[in-house]
N, C-alpha and C positions, 0 to 999 in steps of 0.2 A: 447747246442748241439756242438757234437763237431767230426772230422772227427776219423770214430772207423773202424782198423778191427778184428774182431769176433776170438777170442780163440776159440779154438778147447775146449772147456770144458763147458758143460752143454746139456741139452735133446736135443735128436734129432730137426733139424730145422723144422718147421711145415710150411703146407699149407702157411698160412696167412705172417710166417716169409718168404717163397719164395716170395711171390706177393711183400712183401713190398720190399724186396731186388731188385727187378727187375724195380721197378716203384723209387724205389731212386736213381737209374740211370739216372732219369730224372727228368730236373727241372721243377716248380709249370707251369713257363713259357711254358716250350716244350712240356708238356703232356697236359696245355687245347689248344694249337696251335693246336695238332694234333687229338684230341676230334672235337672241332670246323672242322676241316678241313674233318675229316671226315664225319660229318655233312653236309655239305655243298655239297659234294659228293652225299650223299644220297637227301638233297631235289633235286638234278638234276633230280635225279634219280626218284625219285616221279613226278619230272612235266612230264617227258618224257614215264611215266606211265599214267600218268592222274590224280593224286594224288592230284597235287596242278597244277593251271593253271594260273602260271604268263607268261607261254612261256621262251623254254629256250635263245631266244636270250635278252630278255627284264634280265632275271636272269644273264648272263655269263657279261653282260653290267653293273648292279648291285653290281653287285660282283669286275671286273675291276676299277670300280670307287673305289669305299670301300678299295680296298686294296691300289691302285695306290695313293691315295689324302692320307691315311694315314700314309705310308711309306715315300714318298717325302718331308710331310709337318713335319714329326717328323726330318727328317734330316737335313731340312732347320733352323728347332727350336734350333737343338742341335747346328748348327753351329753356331747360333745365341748368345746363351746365352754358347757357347764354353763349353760345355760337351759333353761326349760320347754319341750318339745314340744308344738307345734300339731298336734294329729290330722288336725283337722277339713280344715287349710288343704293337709294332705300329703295329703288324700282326692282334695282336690278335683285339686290338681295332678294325680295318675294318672289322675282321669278326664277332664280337660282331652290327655292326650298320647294317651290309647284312643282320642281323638275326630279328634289332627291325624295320627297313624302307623298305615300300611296294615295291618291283623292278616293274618301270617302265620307258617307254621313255617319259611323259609327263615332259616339261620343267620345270614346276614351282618343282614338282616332284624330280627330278635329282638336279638342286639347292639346293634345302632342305638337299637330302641326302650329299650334297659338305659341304653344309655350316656346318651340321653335322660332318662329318669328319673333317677340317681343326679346327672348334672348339673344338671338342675332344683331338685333339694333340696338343693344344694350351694349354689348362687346364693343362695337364701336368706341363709347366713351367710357366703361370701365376697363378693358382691358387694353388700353391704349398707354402710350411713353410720348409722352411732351407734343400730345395732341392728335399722333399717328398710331391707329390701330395697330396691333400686333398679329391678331389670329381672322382668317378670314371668316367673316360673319358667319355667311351662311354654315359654315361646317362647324361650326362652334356653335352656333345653336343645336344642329344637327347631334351630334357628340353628346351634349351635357341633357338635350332633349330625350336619347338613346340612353343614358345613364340611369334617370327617373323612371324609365321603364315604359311610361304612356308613348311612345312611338319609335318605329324608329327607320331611319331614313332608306331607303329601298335602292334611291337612283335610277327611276323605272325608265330617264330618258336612253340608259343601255339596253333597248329594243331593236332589232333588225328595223323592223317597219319605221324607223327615226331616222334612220342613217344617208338615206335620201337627200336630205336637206341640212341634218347635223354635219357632214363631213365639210360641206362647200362652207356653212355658218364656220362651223372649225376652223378651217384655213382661213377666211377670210380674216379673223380675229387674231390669228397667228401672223400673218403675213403683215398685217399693220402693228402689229406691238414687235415686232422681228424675233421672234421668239419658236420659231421652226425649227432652230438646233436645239434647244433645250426641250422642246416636245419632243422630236427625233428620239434622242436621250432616255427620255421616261417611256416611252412607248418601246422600245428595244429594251429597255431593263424588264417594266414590268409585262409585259405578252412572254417575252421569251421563257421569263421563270412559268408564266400562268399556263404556257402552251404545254411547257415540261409535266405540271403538273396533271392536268388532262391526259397528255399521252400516256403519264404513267396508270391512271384511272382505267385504260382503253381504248382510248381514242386517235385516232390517224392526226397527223401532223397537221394536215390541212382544214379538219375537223375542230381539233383545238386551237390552230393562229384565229380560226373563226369567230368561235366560242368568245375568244378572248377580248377581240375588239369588238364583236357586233352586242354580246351580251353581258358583257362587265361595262364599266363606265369609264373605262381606259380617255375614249377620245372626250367626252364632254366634260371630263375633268382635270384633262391637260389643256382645254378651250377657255373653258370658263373659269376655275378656280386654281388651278396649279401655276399660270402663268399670269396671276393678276397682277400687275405692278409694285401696289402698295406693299407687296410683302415679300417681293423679292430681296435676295442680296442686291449690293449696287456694282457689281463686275461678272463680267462673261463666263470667268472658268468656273466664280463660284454657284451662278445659276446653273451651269452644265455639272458640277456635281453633286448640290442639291437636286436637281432632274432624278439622278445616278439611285441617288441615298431614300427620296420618296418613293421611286418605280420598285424597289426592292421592299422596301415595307407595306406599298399599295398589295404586292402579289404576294409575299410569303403568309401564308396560313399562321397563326399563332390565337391563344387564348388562355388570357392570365386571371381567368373569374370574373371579375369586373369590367373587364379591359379586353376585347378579342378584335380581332382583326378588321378594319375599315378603310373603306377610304378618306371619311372624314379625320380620323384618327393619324392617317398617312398625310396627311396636309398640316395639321395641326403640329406634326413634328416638326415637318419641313417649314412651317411658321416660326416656329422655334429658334431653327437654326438658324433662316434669315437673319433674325432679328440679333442673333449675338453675333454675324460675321459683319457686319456695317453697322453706319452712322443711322440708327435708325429713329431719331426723333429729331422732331422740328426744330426748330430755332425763331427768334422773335428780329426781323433786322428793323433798324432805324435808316429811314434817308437822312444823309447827308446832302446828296445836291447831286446836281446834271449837269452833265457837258455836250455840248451840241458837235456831233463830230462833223456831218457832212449836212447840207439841208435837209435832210430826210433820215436822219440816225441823231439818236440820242444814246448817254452813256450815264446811268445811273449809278450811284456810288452810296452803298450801306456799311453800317456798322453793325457786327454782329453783336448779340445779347451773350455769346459763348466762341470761342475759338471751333472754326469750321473745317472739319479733315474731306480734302479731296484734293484730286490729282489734276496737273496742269491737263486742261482734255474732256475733262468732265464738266456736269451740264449740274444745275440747282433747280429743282422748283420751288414752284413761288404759289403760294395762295391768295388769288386777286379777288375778295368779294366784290360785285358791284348789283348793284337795285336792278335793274334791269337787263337778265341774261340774255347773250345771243346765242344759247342751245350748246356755245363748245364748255358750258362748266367752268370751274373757278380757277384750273391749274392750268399754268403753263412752266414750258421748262427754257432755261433761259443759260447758257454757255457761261463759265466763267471765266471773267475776261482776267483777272490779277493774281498774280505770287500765290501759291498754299499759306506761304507767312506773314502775307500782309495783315494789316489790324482789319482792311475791311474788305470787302467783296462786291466786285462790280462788272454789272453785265454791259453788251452797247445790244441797243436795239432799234429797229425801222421802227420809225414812227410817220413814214408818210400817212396818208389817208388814203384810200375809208380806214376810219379807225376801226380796231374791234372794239366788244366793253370792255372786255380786259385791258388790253392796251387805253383806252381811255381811264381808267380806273390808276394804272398806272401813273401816267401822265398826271392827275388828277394829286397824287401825293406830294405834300411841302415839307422843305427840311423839317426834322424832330417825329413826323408822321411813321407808323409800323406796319409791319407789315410780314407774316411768316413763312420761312420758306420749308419744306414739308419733309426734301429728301435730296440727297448728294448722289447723281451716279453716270456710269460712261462708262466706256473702253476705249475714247477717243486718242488713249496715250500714246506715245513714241517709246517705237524698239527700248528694252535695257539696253542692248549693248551700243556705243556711242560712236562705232564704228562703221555702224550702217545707214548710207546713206539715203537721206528724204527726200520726197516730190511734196510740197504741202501745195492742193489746189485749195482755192477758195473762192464759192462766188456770191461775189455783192457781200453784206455783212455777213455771210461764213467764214470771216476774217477772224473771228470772235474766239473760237478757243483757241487758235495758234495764240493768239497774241500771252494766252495764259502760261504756253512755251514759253515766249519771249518774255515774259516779263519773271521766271521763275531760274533763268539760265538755263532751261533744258534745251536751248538751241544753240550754246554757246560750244565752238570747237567741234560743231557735229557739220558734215557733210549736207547740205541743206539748198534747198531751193523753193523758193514759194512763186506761187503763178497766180497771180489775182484779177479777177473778174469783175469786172464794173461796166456800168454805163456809159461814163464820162470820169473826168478827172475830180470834177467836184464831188463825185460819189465813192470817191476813193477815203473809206474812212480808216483809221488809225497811223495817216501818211506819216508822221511826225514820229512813231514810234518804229513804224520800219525804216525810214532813215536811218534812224540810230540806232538800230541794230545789229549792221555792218553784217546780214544776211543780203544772198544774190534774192531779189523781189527784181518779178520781171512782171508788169502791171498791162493787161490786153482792156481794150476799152470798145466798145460796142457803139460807139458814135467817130471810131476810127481818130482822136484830138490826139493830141500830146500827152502825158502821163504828167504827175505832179513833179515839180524840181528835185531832181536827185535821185529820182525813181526810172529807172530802163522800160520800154516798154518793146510790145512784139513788133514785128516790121510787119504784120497783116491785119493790124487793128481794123475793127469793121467787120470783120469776117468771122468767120461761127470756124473753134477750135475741132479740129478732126484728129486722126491719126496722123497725117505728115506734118501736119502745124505741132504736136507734140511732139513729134520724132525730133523736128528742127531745132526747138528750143530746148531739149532735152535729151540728147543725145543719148548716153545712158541711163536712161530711163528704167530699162530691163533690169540695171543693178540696184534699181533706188525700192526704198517700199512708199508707198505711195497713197496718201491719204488725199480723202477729197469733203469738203462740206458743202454744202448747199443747200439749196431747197429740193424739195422729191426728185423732179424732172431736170435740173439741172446733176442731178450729184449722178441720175443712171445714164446718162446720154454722156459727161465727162468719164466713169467710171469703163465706160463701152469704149471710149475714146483710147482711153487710157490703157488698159486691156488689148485693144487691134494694135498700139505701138509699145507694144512686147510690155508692157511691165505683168509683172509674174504675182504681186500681194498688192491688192487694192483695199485698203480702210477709208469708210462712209461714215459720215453723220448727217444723215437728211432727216429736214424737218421743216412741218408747212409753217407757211405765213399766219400768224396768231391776231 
């Protein structure tokens, strides 16, 4: 992934390419802060209804501590173990334990909930591997909090009267991290066992899928904590069978004394297993130096502190602190652009302006300067079999993980076609290395010029790609699989395109401009 902005050349922007435009504005971090928050709005608003009756001063009390104990004790850690403080990520933890511990002033009560928080923001930095937590905070306080006996975690947001505002918060969170198949997943594993197990209790069928989602914590735990990034595996089938392996331990009933059946318990596994199926710790890179591809793209080149396993396709993030945030947080994820076995790893990035801080903070680094990158992951890869032939679109710099094809031999003697999307010919970056490729690159330009020397271009330059303009240039299209990158609104308005002239498997990597 890599920061794009969108040529003026291809189908109108659709619905779906607006939503994603607008929600890539915002990072994984500030959009569940602000889910959450609004949540929490709303149970006020249910108690002060009758909805829910913890009383609002026992809740506003609840809520203070949660946030208060979370924020302080992250900042006291970070000074501690001398790194930057995540605000954003200490918010959300406090509002994530308001949501699973009952509010009340009963002493033993309110302990529980402390000790919960203070060990949530602790896990962070003791139970972490080369700087990346392992177990998701909150449930990990939750858990070890339930162990001591002083509390223990309820998940009272599984109330009908929630579900109003949780479901649409749900999806929204789902919809932007793309993570709908691996909820899907968990929600059919564990309802289906939970419903079974109600009906066998008494209960009518419809009675128990009820029971299951409005009164268990099925959805705000496939929302908020099952599908949090940092602790996923870093490939598709392996998040859709951890989905498979947590929804089965969220709903079977068990109790081993010390140990009985949770949902924190059900996560903490599934943390687990992450953690040993990928590359799950960070790494330190050194700049080496920049290449200016096009006027407005740059190409940075690190050396890693360790040899870095991922696949031609897949995307690195990078931890950019900079003094003065602009709200999207310190991560961004950046396409890798070189060989699996090269010694070093480099992305190419827009660097026109307005700058962000990150991308200034970037910009900002001189050879020998470090900088860590947090986590390896994608599905952006090409079919195994080398038989089946590809569509590779790309627009503007979503050139950036094909080139990690090309430069790995995975496009070598493979059936290929790359369609590339620019502005102008000057904004055509990696020209030099598609030359020499001796892949078919057919180069469409949205100021309708010539293409750069050596490169083919479309005979309707100027004009916005549709279905016959794809049909034209790609005549078997329907037999190709067909991958497309971009930015939000370019990748769904190409992928629509692409889709009306017959191709049958469309693969996307879209991501906002950073």
């Amino acid at each position: 992934m890599s920061s794009v902005e969108t040529p003026k050349a291809g189908p109108a922007p659709s619905l779906a390419g607006t939503v994603d435009t607008a929600l890539g504005r915002l990072t994984m971090y500030r959009l569940v802060l602000l889910v959450l928050a609004v949540l929490v709005a709303y149970s006020l608003l249910l108690d002060v209804l009758g909805w829910l009756t913890f009383g609002i001063p026992e809740m506003l009390a609840h809520l203070v501590l949660c946030l208060a104990l979370t924020y302080t004790a992250n900042r006291a850690l970070a000074a501690l173990f001398r790194v930057q403080p995540h605000s954003e990520s200490a918010l959300i933890t406090g509002l994530l334990i308001y949501f699973l511990f009952w509010p009340s002033f009963q002493v033993m009560d309110v302990a529980g909930v402390a000790l919960a928080c203070v060990l949530a923001s602790a896990s962070k930095y003791a139970l972490a591997w080369r700087g990346r937590h392992v177990f998701n905070p909150a449930a990990a306080g939750a858990f070890v909090t339930g162990l001591t006996g002083l509390n223990i975690a309820t998940w009272w947001a599984a109330t009908p009267a929630m579900l109003f505002l949780l479901v649409p918060g749900v999806l929204l969170v789902l919809y932007r991290t793309r993570k709908a198949l691996m909820a899907a997943v968990f929600v059919a594993a564990s309802t289906s066992i939970i419903t079974v197990e109600l009906i066998r209790a008494g209960m009518s069928a419809g009675t128990g899928l009820w029971q299951a989602l409005a009164q268990r914590p099925v959805l705000f735990f496939v929302g908020f904590m099952l599908t949090e990034p940092l602790t996923l595996p870093p490939r598709r089938w392996q998040q859709l069978a951890l989905a498979a392996v947590v929804g089965v331990v969220f709903a079977v009933p068990y109790n081993f004394g010390f140990l009985a059946n949770s949902p924190e318990a059900a996560l903490l596994l599934g943390n687990l297993l992450a953690f040993m199926l990928g590359q799950r710790g960070g790494v330190t890179l050194r700049l080496e130096g920049t290449r200016q591809l096009t006027p407005t793209t740059t190409e940075f080149s690190f050396t890693p502190a360790r040899p870095v396993r991922f696949q031609p396709g897949q995307y690195m993030e990078l931890d950019l602190p900079h003094a003065k945030s602009d709200g999207k947080g310190r991560r961004r994820v950046f396409s890798l652009t070189g060989a699996p076995d090269a010694r070093q790893v480099t992305f190419g990035v827009r660097t026109a302006g307005p700058l962000s801080a990150a991308k200034k903070a970037l910009l900002a680094l001189e050879p020998g300067d470090k900088l860590r990158a947090t986590s390896v992951g994608g599905d952006f890869v090409l079919p195994r079999n080398r038989q089946q032939p590809v569509l590779l679109v790309a627009a503007g710099i979503g050139i950036t993980p094909y080139l990690s094809h090309l430069s790995s031999g995975g496009l070598r003697d493979r059936d290929a076609v790359l369609l590339l999307l620019a502005r102008s010919a000057a904004e055509v970056a990696y020209a030099d290395e598609l030359r020499a490729s001796g892949l078919r690159v057919v180069v469409h330009l949205a100021d309708g010029s010539a293409p750069p020397p050596d490169l083919a271009g479309t005979p309707n330059g100027g004009t916005r790609l549709d279905r016959a303009a794809l049909k034209a240039l790609v005549p078997d299209i329907g037999a190709r699989e067909v991958y497309v990158s971009g930015s939000p609104a370019s990748v769904a308005s190409l992928r629509r395109a692409a889709r009306a002239a017959g191709a049958r498997r469309v693969h996307t990597d879209s991501f906002a401009g950073y």
